[in-house]
ROKOLDO-420983 format. One line per field, with one value per residue (C-alpha): x, y, z; residue number from 1; residue in one letter. Coordinates in Angstrom, 2 decimals. Each point is the difference from the previous one (the first is absolute). Example, Ala and Ser with C-alpha at 12.3 -4.5 7.8 and 13.67 -1.06 7.14 Angstrom:
xx: 12.30,1.37
yy: -4.50,3.44
zz: 7.80,-0.66
k: 1,2
r: a,s
// end
This chain:
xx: -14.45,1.81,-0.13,2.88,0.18,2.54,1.41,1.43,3.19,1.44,2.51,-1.32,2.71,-0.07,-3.35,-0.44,-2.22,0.58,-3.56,0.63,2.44,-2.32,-2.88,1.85,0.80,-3.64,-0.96,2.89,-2.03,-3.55,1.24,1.70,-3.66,-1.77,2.25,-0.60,-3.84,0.53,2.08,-2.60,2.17,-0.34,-2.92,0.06,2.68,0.63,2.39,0.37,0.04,3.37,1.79,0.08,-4.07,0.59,-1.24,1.52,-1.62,2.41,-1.48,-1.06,1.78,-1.35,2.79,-0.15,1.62,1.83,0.97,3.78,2.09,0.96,1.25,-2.49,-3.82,-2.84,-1.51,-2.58,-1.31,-1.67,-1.61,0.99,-1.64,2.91,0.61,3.10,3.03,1.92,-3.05,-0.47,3.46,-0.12,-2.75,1.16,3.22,-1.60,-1.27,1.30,1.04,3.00,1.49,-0.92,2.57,-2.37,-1.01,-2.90,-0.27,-1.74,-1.86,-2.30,-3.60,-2.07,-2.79,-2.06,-1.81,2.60,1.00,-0.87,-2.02,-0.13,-3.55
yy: -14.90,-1.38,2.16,1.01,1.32,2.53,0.61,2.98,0.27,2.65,0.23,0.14,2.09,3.00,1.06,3.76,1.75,3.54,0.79,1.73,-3.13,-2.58,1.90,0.26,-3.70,-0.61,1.76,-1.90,-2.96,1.41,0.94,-3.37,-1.68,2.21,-0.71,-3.97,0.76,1.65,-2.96,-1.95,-2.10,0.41,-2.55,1.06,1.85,1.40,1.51,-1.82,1.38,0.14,-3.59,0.38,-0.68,-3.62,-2.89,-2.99,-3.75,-2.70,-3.35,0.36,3.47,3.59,2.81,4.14,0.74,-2.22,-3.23,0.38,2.42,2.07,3.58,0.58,-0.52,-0.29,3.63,-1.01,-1.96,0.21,-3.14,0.90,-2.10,0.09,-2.51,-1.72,0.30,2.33,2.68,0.03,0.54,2.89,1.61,-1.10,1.96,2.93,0.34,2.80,-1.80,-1.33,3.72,0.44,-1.85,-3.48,-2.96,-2.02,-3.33,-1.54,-3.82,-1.72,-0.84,-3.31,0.51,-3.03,-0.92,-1.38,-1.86,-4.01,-1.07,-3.77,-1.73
zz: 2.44,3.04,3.39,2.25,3.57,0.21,3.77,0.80,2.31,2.17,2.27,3.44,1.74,-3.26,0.67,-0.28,2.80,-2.49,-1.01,-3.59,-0.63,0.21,-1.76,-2.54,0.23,0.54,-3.37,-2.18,1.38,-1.02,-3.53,-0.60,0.75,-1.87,-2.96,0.77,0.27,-3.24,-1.87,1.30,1.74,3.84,1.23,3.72,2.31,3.67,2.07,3.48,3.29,2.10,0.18,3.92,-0.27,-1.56,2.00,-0.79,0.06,0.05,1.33,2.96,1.53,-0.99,0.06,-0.67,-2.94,-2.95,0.67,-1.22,0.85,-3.56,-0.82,-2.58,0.33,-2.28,-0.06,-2.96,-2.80,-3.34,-2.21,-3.66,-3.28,-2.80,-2.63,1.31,2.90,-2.37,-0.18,3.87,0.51,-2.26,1.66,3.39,-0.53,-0.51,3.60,2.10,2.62,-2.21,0.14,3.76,1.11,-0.01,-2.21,-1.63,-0.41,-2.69,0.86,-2.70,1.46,-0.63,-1.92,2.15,-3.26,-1.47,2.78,-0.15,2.69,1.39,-0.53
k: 1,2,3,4,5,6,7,8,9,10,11,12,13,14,15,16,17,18,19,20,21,22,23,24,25,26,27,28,29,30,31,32,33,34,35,36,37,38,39,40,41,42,43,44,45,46,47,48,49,50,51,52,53,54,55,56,57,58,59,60,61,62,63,64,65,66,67,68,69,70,71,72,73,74,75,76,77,78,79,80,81,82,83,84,85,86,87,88,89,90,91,92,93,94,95,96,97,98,99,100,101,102,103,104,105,106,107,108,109,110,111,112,113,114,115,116,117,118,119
r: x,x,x,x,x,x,x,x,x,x,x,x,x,x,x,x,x,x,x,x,x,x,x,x,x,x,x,x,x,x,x,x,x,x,x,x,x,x,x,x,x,x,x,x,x,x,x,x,x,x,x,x,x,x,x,x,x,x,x,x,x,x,x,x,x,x,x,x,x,x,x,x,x,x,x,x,x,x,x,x,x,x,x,x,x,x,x,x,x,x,x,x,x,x,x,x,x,x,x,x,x,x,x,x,x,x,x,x,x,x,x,x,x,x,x,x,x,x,x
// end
């Protein structure tokens, strides 16, 4: 089984402050990851906290919030274990967030035991 990391995009400036909106948001989230749970597919997942709490590292400066300036921000992730690309797109595409008004993206992880290392 190879793993994926699916990231979960959202436009920053469509954000809903309507209470009974994003509940119900909320629980099209919690449903899709109990289905995942359930397929036995979802490793590990989270929600993350507002982009404007990022700290950024780059060499040797230390800024509040993302490094670049973008429209959409990462508003979660989710490690998935399917048998190939073509299975984590399908269940990647099933997320919520794709109807929301937002996007997923779908990047292949390293499994580090296959990697070669140098004697």
């Amino acid at each position: 089984m190879a793993r994926y990391t699916v990231l979960m995009y959202y436009p920053s400036d469509s954000w809903t402050t309507d209470s009974e909106v994003l509940a119900q948001e909320m629980a099209e989230h919690e449903s899709h990851a109990q289905e995942l749970h359930e397929e036995g597919v979802m490793v590990f997942g989270s929600p993350l906290a507002d982009h404007v709490a990022t700290t950024s590292i780059r060499a040797d400066s230390i800024v509040d919030g993302p490094f670049v300036e973008v429209n959409e921000v990462v508003v979660g992730f989710y490690v998935i274990e399917v048998s190939d690309l073509d299975a984590a797109i399908a269940v990647a595409r099933r997320n919520p967030i794709v109807q929301q008004g937002g996007g997923v993206e779908v990047r292949p992880m390293i499994d580090l035991d296959t990697v070669a290392t140098t004697p």
